[in-house]
N, C-alpha and C positions, 0 to 999 in steps of 0.2 A: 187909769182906765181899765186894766186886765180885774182892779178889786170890782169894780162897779160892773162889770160882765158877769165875774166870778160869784157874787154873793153879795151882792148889796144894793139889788135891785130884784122888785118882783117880778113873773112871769111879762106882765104889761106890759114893764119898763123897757126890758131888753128889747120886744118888739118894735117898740120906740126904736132904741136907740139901732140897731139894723136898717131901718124904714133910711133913718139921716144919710146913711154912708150913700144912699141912688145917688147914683153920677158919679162918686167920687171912689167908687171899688177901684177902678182901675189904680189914680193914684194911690192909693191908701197900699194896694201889694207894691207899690213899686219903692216906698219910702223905707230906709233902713229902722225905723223906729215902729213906724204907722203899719208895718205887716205883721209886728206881732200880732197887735188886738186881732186882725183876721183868723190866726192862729189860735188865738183863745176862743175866738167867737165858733170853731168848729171845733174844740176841744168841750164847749159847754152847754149850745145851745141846742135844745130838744129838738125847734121846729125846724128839721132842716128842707120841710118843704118850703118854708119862708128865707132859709139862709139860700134855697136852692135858686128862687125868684128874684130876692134881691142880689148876693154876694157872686153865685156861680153865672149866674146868667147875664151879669154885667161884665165880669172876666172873659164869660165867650167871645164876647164882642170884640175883644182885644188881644185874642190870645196872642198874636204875633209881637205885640209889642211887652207883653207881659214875661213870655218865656223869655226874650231877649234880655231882658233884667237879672240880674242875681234874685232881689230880693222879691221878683214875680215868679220865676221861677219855682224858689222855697215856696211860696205860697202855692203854686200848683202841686210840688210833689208832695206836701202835707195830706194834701185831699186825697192823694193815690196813696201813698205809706205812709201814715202821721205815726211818728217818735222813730223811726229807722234811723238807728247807730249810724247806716252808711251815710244817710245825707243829714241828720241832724246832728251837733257836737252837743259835749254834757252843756256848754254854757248857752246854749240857748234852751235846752230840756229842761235845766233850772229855772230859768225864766216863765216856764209854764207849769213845771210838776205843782207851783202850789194851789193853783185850778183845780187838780184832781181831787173827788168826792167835795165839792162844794156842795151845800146843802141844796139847789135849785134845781141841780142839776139830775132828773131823775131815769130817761131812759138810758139803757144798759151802753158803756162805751162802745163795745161791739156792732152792734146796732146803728149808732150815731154813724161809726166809723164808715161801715158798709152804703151806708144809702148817701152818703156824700163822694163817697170811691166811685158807685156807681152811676151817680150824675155829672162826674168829670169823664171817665175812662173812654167813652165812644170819642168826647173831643178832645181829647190829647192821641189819641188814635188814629185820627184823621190829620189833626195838624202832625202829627210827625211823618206819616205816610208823604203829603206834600214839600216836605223838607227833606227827605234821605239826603238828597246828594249834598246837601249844604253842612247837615249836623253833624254826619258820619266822621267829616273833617274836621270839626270843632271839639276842640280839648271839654269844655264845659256842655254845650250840646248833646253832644255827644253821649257824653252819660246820662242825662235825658231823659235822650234817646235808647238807651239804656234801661232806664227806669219805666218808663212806659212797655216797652215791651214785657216787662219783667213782671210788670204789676198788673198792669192794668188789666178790665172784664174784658170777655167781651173777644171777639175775630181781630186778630191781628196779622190776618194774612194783607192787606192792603200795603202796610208796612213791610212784609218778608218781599214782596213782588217786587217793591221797588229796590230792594235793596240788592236782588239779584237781576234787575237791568243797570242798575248801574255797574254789576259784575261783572254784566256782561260784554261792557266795552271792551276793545281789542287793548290785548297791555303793552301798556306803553310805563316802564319803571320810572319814567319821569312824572308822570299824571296818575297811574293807574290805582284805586282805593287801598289793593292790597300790598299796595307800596309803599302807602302812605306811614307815617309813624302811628297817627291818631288812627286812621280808618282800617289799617288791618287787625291794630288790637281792640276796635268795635266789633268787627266780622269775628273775631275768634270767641268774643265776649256772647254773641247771638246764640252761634252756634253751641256754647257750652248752657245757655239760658234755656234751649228750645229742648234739651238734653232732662230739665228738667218739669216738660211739658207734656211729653208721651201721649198723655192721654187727655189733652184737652187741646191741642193746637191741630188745626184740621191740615193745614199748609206747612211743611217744611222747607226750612233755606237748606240743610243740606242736602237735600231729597233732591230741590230746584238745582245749585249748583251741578250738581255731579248726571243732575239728565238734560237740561238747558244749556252749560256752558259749553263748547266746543272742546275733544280732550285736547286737541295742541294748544288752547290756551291755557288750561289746568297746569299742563308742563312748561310752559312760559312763566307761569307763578313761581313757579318751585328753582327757576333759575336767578330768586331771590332770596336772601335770608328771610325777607319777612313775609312773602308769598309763602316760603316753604314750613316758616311756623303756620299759616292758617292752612294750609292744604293737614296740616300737625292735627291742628284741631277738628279739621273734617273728619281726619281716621278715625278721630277718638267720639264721632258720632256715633250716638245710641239708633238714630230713627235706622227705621230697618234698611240691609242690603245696602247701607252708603259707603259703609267702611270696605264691603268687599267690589263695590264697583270702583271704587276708587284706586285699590293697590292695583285692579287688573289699565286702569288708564293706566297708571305710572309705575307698572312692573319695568316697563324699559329701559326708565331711567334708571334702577335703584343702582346698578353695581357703578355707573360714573360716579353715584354719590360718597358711594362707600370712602373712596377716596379725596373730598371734598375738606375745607375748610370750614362750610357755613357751618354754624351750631344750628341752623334750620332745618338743615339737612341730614345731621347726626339724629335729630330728635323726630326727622320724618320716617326714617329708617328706621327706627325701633317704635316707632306706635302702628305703621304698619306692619312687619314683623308680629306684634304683639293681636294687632286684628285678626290678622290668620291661622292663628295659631289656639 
């Protein structure tokens, strides 16, 4: 199937063969086999205002059950970063590099790339926004959730806001996100992502955290090891004025820390140290 996509069909044919898959998008990303072709088919095919109507626009309908899948998943984040080392390995990159410069194939990869990134990105945008508090704790989600922020066009403040209502719940180190194992090394993940946004993210989570959350619960974090790694990672915020409102919350704590066990705490102490200096 990937040959007859690739080169061995003319412009018509493939039109055809895209028209077939109505109805059956959803299953075809969710099959470990049946999601390459979807893979090749946005790795080759020009008209992606026709892949947009049939292939994306039948995935919208489903995204909930789609993300839920391994192999629906891959097929979303292709559309957002197609060939990223981080979510694709060499053996499935194999499986598609010999697609590249087929003879049919004639607007520019870049091009193809872009107007498919940005007929997903507003709705993987929105479904993650309405997920925060479920994905943030999922090992697999999670990173995502991850990706979407990281990639995707487009306002992702919708997403930042939820993620700091769910911050803002009273902490409780039984339940609370930055306790969690998964959901505090997302929160650190964000914050180092938005770090390298400066100038295109209108909304910040450190900005939010540090004017939104209460400071005694700031200092409730940090009576965690893994609270006190992400409070680590706020200091080490770029967006402006965060890293200096921050040491002035938790100047009070610092010298109980000093003599502390947590590695949270060692490493809280020296990136604030390092902020103010």
């Amino acid at each position: 199937m990937y040959d007859t996509i690739w080169c061995d069909v003319f412009l018509q044919d493939r039109k055809v063969i895209i028209k077939s898959f109505k109805t059956f998008v959803k299953k075809i990303a969710m099959e470990e086999h049946g999601h390459y072709v979807l893979l090749a088919m946005f790795d080759s095919i020009d008209d992606t205002v026709l892949v947009k109507k049939v292939i994306i626009s039948e995935l919208s309908g489903h995204l909930d059950e789609v993300v839920a899948d391994k192999y629906g998943r891959r097929v979303l984040l292709y559309l957002l970063c197609p060939r990223n080392p981080l979510y694709f390995g060499p053996s499935l990159l194999s499986v598609l590099a010999p697609g590249d410069g087929n003879p049919h194939s004639k607007k520019p990869v870049e091009t193809r790339q872009s107007e498919l990134h940005d007929a997903i990105s507003s709705l993987l945008v929105e479904l993650s926004a309405a997920n925060v508090s479920q994905w943030m704790l999922d090992k697999q989600l999670s990173q995502f959730l991850l990706a979407v922020v990281q990639h995707c066009s487009g306002d992702v403040t919708a997403v930042v806001e939820n993620v700091v209502s769910l911050l803002e719940q009273p902490f409780d180190e039984e339940v609370h996100v930055v306790a969690d194992a998964c959901g505090h090394a997302v929160v650190r993940k964000l914050l180092s992502i938005e770090n390298c946004k400066l100038e295109t993210n209108s909304v910040f989570l450190a900005d939010l955290i540090v004017s939104d959350i209460a400071e005694d619960e700031l200092r409730l974090w940090a009576t965690t090891n893994r609270g006190a790694f992400v409070l680590t990672s706020l200091a080490a915020s770029q967006v402006d004025g965060v890293s200096e409102k921050l040491n002035t919350i938790l100047q009070p704590c610092m010298e109980q820390w000093r003599t502390s066990h947590l590695k949270g705490h060692e490493a809280l102490i020296k990136e604030l140290t390092h902020a103010v200096t």
